[in-house]
HTML snippet that shows the backbone in 3Dmol.js (N, CA, C, O; Angstrom):
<script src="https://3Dmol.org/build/3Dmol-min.js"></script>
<div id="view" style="width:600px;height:400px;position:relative"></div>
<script>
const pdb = `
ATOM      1  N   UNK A   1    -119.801  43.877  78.123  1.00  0.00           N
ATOM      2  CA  UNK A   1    -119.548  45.027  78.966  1.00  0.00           C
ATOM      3  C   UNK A   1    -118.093  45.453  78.769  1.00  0.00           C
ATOM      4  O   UNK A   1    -117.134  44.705  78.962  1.00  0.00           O
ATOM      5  N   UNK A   2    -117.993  47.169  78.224  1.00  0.00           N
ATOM      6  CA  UNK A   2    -116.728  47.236  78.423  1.00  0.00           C
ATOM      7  C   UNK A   2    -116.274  47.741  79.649  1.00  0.00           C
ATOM      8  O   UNK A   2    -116.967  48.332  80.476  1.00  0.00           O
ATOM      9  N   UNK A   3    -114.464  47.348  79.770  1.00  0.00           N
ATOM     10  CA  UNK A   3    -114.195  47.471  80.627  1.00  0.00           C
ATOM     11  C   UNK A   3    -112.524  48.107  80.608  1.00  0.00           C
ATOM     12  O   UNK A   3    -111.826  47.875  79.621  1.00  0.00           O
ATOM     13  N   UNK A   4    -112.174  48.620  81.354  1.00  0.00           N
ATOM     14  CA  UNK A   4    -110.921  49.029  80.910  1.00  0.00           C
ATOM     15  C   UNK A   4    -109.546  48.459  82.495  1.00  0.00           C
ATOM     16  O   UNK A   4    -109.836  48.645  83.676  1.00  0.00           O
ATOM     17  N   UNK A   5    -108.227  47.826  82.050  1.00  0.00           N
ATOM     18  CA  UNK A   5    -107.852  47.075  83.083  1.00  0.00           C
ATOM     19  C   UNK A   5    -106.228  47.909  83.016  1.00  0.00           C
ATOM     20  O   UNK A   5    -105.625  48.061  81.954  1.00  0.00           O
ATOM     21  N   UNK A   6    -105.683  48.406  84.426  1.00  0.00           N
ATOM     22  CA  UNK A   6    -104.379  48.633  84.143  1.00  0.00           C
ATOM     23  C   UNK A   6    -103.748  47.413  85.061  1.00  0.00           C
ATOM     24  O   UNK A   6    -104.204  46.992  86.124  1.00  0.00           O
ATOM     25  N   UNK A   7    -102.634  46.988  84.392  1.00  0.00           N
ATOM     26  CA  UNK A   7    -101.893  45.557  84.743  1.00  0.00           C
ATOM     27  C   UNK A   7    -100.512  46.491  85.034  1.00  0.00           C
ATOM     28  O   UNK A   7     -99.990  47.364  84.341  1.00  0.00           O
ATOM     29  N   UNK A   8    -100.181  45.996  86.208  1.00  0.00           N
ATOM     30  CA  UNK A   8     -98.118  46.526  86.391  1.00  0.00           C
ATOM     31  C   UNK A   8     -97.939  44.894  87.063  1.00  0.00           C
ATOM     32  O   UNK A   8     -98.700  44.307  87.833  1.00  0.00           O
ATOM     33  N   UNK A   9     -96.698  44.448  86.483  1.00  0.00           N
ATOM     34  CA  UNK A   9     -96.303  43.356  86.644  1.00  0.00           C
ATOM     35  C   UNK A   9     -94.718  43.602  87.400  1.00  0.00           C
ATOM     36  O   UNK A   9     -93.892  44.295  86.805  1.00  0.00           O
ATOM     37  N   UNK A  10     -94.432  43.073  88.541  1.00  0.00           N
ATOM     38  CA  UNK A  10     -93.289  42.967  89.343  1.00  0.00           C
ATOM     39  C   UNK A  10     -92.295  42.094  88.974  1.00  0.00           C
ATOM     40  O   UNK A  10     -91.659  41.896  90.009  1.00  0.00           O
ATOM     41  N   UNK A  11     -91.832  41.497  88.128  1.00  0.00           N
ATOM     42  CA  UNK A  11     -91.005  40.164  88.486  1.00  0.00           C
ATOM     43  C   UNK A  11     -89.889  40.441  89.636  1.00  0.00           C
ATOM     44  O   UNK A  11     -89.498  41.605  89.536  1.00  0.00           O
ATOM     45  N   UNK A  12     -89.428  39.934  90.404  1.00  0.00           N
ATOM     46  CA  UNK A  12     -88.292  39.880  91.480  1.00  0.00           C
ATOM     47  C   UNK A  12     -87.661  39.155  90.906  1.00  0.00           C
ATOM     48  O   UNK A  12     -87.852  37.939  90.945  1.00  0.00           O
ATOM     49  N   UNK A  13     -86.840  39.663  90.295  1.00  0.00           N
ATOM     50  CA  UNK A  13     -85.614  39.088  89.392  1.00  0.00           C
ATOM     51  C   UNK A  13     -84.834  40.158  88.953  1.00  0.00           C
ATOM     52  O   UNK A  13     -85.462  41.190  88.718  1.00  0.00           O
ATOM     53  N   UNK A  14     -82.989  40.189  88.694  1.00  0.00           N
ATOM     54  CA  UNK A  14     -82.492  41.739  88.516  1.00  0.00           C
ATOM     55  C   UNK A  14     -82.641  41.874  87.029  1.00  0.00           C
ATOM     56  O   UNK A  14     -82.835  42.887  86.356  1.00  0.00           O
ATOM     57  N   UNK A  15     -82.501  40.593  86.664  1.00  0.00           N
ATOM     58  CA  UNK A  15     -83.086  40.876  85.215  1.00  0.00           C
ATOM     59  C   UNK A  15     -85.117  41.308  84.340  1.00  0.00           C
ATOM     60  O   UNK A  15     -85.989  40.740  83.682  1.00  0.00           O
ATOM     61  N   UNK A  16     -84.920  42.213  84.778  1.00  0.00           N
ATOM     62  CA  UNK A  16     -86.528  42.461  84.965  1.00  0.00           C
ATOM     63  C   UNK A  16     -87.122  42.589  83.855  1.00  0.00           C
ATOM     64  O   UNK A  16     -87.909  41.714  83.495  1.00  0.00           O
ATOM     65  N   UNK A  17     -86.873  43.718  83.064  1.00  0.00           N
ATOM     66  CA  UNK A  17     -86.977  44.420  81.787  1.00  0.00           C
ATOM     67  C   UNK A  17     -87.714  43.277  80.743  1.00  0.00           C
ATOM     68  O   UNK A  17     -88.805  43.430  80.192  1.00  0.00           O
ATOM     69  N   UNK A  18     -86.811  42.092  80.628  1.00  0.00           N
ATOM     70  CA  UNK A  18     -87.183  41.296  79.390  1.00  0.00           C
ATOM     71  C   UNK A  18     -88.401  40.488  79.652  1.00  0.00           C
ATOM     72  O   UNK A  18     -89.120  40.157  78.709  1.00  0.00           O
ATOM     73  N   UNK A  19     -88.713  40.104  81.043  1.00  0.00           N
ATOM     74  CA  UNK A  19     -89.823  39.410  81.429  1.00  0.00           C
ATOM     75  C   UNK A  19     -90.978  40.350  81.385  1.00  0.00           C
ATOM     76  O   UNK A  19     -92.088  39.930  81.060  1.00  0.00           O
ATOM     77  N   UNK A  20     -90.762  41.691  81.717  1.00  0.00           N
ATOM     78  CA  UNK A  20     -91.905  42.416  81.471  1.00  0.00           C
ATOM     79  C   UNK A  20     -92.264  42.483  79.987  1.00  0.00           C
ATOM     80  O   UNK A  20     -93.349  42.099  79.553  1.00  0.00           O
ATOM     81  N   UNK A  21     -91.066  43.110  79.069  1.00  0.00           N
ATOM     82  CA  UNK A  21     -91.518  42.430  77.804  1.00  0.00           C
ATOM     83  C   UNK A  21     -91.811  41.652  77.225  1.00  0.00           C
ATOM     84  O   UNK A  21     -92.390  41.970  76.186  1.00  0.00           O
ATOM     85  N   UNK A  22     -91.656  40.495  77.440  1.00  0.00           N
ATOM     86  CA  UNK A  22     -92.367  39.453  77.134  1.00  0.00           C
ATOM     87  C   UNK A  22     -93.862  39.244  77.140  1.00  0.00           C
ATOM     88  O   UNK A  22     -94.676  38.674  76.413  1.00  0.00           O
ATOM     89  N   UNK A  23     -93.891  40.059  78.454  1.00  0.00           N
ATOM     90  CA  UNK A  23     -95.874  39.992  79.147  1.00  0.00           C
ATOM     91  C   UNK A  23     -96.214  40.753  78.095  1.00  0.00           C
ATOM     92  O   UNK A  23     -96.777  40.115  77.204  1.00  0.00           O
ATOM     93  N   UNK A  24     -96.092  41.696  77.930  1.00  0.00           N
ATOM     94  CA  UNK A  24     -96.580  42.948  77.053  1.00  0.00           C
ATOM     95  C   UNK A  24     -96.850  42.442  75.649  1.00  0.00           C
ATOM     96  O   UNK A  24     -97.899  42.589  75.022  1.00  0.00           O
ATOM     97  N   UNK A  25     -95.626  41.755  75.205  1.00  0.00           N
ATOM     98  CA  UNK A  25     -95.929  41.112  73.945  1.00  0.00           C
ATOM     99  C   UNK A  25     -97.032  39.855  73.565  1.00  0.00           C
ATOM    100  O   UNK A  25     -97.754  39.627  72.594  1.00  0.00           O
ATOM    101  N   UNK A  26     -96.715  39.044  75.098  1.00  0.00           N
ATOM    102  CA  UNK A  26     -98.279  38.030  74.918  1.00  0.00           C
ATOM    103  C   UNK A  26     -99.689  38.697  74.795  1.00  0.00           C
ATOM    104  O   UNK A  26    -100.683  38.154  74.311  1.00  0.00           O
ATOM    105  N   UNK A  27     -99.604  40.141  75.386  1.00  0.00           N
ATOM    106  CA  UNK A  27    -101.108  40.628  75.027  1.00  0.00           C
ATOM    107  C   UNK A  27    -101.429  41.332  73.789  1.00  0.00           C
ATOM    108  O   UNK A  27    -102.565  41.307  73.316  1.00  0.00           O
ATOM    109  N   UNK A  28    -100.244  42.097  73.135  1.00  0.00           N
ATOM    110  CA  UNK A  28    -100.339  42.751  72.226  1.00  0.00           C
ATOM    111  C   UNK A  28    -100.948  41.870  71.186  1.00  0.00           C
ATOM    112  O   UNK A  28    -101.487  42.462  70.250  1.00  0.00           O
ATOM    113  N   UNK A  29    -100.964  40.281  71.172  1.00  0.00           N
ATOM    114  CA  UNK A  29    -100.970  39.104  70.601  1.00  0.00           C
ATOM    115  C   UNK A  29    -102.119  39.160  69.962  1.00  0.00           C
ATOM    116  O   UNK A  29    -102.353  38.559  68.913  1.00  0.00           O
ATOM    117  N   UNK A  30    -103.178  40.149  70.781  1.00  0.00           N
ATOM    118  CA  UNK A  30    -104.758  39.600  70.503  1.00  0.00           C
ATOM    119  C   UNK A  30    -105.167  40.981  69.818  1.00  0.00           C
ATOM    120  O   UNK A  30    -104.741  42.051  70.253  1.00  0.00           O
ATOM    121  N   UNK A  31    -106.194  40.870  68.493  1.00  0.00           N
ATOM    122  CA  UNK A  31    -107.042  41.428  68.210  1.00  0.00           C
ATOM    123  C   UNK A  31    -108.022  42.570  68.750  1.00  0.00           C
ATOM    124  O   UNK A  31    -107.962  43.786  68.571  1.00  0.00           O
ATOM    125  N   UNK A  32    -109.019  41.738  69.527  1.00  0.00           N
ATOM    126  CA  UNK A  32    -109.639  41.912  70.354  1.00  0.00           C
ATOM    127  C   UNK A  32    -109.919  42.727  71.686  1.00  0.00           C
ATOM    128  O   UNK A  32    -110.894  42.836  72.429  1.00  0.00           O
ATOM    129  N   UNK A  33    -108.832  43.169  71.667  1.00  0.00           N
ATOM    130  CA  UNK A  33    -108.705  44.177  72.817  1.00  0.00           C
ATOM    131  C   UNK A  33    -107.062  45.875  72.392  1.00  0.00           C
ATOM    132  O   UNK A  33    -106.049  45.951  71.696  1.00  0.00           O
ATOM    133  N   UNK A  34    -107.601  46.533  73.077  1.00  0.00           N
ATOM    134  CA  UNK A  34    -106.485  47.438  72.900  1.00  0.00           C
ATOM    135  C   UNK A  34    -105.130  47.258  73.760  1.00  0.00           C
ATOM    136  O   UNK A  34    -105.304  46.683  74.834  1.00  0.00           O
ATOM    137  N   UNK A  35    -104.127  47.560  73.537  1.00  0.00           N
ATOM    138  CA  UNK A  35    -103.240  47.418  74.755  1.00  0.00           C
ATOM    139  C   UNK A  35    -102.457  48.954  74.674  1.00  0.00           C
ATOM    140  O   UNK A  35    -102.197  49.259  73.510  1.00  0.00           O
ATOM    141  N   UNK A  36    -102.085  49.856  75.581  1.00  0.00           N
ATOM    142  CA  UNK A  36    -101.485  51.191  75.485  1.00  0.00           C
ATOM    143  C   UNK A  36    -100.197  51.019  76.951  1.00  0.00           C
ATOM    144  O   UNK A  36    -100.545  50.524  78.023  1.00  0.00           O
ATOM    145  N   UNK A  37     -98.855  51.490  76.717  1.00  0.00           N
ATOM    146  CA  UNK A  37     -98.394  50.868  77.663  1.00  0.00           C
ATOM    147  C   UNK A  37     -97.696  52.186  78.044  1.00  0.00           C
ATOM    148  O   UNK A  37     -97.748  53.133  77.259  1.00  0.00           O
ATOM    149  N   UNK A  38     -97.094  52.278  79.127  1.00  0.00           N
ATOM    150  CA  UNK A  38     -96.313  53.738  79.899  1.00  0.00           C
ATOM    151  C   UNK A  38     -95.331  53.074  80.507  1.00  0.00           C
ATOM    152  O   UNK A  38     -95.090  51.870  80.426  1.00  0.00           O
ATOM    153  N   UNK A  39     -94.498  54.289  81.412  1.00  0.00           N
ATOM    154  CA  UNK A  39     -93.564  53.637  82.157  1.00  0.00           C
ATOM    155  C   UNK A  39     -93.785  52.921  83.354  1.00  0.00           C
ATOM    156  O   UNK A  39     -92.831  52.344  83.875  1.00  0.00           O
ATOM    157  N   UNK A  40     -95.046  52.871  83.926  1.00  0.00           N
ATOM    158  CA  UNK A  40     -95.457  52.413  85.193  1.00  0.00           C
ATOM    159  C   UNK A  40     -96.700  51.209  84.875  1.00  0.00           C
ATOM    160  O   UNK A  40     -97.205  50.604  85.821  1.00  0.00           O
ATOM    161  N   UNK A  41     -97.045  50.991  83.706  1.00  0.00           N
ATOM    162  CA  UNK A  41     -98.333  50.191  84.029  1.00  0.00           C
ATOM    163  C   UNK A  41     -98.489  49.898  82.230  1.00  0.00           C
ATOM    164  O   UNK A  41     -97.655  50.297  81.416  1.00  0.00           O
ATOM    165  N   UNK A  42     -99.619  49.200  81.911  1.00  0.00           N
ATOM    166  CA  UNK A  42    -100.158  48.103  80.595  1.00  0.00           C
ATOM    167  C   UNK A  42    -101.885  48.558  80.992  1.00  0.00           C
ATOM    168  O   UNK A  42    -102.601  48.031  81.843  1.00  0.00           O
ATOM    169  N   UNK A  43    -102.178  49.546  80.187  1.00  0.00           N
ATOM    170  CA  UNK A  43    -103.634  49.668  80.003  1.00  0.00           C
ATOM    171  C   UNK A  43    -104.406  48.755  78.701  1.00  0.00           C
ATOM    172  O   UNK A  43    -104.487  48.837  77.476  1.00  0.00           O
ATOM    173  N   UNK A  44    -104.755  48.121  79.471  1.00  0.00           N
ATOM    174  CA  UNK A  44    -106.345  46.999  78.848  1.00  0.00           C
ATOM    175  C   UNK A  44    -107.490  47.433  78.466  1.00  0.00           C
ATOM    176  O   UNK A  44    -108.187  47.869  79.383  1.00  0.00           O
ATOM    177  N   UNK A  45    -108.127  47.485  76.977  1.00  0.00           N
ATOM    178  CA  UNK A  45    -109.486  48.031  76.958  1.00  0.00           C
ATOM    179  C   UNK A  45    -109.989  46.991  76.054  1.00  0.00           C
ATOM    180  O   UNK A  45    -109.272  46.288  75.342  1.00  0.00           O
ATOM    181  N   UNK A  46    -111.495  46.930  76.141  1.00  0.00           N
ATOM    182  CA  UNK A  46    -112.371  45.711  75.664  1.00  0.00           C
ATOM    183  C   UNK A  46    -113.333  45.285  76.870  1.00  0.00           C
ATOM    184  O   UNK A  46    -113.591  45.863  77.926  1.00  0.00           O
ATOM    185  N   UNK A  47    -113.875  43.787  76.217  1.00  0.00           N
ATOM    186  CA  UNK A  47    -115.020  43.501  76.552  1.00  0.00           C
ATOM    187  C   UNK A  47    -114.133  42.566  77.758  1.00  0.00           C
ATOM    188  O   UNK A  47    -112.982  42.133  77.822  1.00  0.00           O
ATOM    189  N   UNK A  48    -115.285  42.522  78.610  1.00  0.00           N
ATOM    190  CA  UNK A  48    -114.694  42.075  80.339  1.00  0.00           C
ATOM    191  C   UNK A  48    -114.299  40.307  80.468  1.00  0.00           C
ATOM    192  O   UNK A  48    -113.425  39.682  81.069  1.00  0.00           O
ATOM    193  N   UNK A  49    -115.552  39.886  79.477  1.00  0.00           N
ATOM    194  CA  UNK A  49    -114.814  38.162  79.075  1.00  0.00           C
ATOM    195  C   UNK A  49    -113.718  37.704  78.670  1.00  0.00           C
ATOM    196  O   UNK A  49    -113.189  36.632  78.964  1.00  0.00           O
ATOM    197  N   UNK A  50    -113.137  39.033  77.549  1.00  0.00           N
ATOM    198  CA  UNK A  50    -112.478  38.565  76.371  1.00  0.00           C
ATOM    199  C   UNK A  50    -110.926  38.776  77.670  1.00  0.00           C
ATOM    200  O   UNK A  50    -109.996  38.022  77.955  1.00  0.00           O
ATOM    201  N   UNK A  51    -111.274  40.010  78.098  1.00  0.00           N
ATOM    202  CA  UNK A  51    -109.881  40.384  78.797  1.00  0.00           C
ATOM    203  C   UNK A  51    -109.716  39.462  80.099  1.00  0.00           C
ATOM    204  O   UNK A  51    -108.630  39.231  80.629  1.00  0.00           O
ATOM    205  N   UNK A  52    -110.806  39.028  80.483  1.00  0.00           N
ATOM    206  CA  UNK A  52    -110.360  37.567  81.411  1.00  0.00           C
ATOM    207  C   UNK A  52    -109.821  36.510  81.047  1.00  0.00           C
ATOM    208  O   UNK A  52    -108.979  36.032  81.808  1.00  0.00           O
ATOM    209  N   UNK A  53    -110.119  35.832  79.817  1.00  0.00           N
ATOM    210  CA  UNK A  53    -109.894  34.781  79.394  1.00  0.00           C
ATOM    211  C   UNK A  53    -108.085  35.074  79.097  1.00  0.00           C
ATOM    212  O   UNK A  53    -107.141  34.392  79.494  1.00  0.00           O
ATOM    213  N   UNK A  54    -108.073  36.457  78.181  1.00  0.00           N
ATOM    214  CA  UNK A  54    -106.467  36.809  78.035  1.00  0.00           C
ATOM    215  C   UNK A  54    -105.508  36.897  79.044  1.00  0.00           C
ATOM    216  O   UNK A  54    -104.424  36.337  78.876  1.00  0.00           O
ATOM    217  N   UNK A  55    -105.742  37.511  80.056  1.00  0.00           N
ATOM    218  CA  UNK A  55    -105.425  37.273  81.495  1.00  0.00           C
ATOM    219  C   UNK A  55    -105.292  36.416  81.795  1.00  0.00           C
ATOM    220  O   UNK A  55    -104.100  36.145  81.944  1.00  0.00           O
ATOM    221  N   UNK A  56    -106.160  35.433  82.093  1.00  0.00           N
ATOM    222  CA  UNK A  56    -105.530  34.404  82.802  1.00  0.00           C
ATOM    223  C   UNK A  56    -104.572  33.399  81.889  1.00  0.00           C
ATOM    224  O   UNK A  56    -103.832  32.665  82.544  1.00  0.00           O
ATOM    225  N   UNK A  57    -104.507  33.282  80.313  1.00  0.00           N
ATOM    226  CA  UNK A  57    -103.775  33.159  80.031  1.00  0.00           C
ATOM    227  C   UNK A  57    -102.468  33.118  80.110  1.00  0.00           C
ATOM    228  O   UNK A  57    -101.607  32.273  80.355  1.00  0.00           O
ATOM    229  N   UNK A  58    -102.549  34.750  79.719  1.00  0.00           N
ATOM    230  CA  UNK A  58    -100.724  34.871  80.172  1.00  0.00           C
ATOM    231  C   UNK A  58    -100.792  35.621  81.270  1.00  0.00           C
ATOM    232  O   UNK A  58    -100.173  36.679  81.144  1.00  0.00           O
ATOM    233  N   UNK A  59    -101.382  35.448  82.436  1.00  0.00           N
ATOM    234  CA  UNK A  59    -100.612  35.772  83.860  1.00  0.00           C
ATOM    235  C   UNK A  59     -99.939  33.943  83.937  1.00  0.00           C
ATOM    236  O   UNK A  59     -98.822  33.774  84.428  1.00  0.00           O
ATOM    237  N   UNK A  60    -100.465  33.146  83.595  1.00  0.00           N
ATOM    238  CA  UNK A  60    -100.525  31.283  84.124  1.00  0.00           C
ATOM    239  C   UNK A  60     -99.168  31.347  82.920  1.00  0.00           C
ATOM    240  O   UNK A  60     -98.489  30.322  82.976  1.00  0.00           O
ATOM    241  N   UNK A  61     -98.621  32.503  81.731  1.00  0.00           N
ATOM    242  CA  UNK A  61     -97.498  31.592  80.858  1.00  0.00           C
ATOM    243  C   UNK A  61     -96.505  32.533  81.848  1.00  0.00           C
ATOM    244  O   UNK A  61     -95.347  32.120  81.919  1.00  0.00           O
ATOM    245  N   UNK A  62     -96.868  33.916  82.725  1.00  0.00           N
ATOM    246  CA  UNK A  62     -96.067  34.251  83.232  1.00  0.00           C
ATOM    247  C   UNK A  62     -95.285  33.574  84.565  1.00  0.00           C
ATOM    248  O   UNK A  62     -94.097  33.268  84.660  1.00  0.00           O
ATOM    249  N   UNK A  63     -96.522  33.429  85.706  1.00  0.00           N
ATOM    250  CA  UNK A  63     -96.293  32.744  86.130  1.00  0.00           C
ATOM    251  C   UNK A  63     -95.817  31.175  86.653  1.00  0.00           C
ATOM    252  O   UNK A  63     -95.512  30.799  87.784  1.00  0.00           O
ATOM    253  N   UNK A  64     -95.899  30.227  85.029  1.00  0.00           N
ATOM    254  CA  UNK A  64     -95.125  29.132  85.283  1.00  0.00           C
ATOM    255  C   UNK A  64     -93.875  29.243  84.620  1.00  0.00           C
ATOM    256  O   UNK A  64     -93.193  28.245  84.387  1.00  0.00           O
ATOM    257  N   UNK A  65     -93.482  30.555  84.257  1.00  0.00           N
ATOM    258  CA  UNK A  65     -92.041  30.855  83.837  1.00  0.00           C
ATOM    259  C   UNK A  65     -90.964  31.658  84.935  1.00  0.00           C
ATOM    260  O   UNK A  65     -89.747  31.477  84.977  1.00  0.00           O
ATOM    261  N   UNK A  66     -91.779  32.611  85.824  1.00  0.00           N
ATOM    262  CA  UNK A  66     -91.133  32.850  86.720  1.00  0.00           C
ATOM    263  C   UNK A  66     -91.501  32.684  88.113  1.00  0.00           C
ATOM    264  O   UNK A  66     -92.677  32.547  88.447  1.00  0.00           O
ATOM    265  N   UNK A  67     -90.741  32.690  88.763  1.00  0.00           N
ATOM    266  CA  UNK A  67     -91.191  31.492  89.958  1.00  0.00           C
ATOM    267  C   UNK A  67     -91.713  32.423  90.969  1.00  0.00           C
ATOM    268  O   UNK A  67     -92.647  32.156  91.725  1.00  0.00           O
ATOM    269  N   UNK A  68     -90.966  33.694  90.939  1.00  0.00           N
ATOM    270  CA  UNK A  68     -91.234  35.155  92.107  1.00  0.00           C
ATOM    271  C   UNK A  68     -91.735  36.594  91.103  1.00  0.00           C
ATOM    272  O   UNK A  68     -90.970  37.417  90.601  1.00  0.00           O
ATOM    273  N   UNK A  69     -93.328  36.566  91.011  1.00  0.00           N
ATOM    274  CA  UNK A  69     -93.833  37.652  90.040  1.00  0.00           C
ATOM    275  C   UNK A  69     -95.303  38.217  91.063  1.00  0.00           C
ATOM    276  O   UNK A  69     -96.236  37.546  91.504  1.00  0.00           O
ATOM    277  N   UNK A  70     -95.072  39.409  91.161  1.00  0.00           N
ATOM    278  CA  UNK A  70     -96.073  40.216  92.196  1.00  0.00           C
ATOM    279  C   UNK A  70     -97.103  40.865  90.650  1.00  0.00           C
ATOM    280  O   UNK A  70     -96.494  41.148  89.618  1.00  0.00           O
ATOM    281  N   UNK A  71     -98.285  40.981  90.714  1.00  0.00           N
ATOM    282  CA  UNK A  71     -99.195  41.536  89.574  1.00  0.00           C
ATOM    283  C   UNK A  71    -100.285  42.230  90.386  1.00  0.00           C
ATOM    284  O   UNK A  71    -100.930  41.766  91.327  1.00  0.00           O
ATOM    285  N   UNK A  72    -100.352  43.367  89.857  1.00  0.00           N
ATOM    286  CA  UNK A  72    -101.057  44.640  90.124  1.00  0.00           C
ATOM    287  C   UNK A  72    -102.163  44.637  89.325  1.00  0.00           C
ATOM    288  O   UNK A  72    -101.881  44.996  88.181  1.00  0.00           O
ATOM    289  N   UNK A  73    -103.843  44.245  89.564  1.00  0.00           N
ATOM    290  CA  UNK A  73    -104.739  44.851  88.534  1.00  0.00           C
ATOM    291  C   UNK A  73    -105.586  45.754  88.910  1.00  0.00           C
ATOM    292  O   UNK A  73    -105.963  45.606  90.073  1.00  0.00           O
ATOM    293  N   UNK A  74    -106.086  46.758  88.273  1.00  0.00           N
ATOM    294  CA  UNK A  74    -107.026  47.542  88.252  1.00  0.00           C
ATOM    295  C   UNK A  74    -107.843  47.394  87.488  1.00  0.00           C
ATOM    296  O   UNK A  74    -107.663  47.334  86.272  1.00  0.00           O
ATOM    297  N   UNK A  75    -109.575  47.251  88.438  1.00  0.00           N
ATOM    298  CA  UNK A  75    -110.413  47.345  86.847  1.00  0.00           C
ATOM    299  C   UNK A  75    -111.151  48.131  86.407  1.00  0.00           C
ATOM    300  O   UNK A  75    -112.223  47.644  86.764  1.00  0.00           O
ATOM    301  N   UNK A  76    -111.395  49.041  85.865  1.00  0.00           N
ATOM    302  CA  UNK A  76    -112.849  50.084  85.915  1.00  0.00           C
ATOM    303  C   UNK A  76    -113.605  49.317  85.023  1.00  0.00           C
ATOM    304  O   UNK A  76    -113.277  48.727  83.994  1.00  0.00           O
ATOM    305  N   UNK A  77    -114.978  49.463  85.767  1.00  0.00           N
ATOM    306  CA  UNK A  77    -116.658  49.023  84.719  1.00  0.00           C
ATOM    307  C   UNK A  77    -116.500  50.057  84.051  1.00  0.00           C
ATOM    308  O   UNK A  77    -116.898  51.099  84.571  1.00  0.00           O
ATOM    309  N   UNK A  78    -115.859  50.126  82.653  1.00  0.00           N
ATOM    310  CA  UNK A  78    -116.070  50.995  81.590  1.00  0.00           C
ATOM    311  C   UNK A  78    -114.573  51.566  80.682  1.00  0.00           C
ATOM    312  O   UNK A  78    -113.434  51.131  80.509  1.00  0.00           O
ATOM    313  N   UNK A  79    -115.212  52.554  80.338  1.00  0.00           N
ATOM    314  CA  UNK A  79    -113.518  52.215  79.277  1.00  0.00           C
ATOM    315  C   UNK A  79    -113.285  53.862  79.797  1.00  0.00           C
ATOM    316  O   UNK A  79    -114.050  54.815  79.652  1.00  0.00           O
ATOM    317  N   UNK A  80    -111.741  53.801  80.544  1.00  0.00           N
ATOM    318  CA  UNK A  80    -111.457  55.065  81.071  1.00  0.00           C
ATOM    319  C   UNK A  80    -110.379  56.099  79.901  1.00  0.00           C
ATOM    320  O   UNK A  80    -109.646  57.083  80.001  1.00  0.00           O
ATOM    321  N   UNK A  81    -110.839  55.163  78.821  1.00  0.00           N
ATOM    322  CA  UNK A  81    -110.131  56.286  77.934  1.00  0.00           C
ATOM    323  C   UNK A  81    -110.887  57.760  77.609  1.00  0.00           C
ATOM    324  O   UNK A  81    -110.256  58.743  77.222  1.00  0.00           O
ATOM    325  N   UNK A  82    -112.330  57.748  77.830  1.00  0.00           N
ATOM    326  CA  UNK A  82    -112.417  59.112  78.008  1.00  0.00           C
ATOM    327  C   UNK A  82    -112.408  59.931  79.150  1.00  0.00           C
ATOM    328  O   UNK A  82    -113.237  60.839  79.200  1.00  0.00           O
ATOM    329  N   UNK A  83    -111.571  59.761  80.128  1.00  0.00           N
ATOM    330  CA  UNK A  83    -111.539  60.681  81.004  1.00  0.00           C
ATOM    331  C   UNK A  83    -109.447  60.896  80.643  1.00  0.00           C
ATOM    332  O   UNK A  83    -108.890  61.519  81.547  1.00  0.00           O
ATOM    333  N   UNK A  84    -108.720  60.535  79.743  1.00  0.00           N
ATOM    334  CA  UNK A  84    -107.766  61.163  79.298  1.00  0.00           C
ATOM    335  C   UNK A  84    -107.880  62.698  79.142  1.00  0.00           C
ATOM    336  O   UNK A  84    -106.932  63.345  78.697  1.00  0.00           O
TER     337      UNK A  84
END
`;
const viewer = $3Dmol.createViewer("view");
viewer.addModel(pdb, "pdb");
viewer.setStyle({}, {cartoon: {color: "spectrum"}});
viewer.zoomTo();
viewer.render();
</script>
């Protein structure tokens, strides 16, 4: 099933910027899924397993790296790239 996921990641830290990049770069990591990114959010597209398994991945390398990180998901059942 596809599915399409927007991720915004908070760290509470003043150094913010590089931890968000970092996230961005652990997903770009995979094949398997698309990643499209803006100034407010990390759009996810693919199949709904594949993007769980990636997820919890690196939310668990984000979160045992920073100690105070707030994460935002959205999911739509389907891939909202055609309503661009």
């Amino acid at each position: 099933m596809q599915v399409s996921i927007e991720v915004s990641l908070y760290p509470l830290n003043e150094n913010f910027i590089p931890i968000i990049d970092e996230f961005i770069s652990g997903l770009k990591k995979y094949d398997n899924i698309e990643v499209k990114t803006n100034s407010m959010s990390t759009q996810l597209f693919g199949e709904f397993d594949d993007l769980m398994i990636i997820l919890k991945t690196e939310i668990a390398k984000n979160f045992k790296k920073e100690i105070n990180s707030v994460l935002n998901l959205k999911i739509v059942n389907g891939d909202s790239r055609k309503y661009d």
